[in-house]
C-alpha angles and dihedrals in degrees: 000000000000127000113206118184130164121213121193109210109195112186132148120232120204125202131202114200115198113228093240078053093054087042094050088045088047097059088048083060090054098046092046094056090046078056100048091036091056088049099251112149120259131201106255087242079054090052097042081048090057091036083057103040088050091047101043108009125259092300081061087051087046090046092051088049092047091054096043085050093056099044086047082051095058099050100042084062090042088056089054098047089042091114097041084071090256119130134169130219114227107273135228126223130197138172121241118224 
């Protein structure tokens, strides 16, 4: 017989992004709307980036990259505990004021 039990973790993260690390990311931005303005094509989470960085300045892009990493994070160890009978829902992330 199978025991199935769900568990909600609930946990903040804080990140700390170096200045040499927002400058870096700065110039990506830039490159990515040169990209977009020349009518290159662009993957959809570039376009969100650029969609965010024009709505709330490039700390609302970081904090969208920041977000996409960790949910990519989950489910990459979702992925690797898949057999062992462990799954995660899809998690939401949200930022704390």
């Amino acid at each position: 017989m199978a025991i199935t039990k769900r568990f909600k973790v609930s946990f903040e993260v804080t990140a700390v992004i170096n200045s040499e690390v927002e400058k870096d990311f700065t110039e990506e931005l830039i490159h990515l709307a040169k990209k977009a303005a020349a009518g290159e094509k662009i993957s959809p989470r570039a376009r969100e980036l650029l969609v965010q960085a024009l709505t709330h300045g490039v700390e609302g892009a970081i904090s969208f990259a920041v977000k996409h990493g960790i949910r990519k994070g989950i489910r990459v160890i979702g992925i690797e505990h898949h057999g062992e009978g462990i799954k995660f829902a899809p998690a939401t992330i949200r930022e704390v004021k």
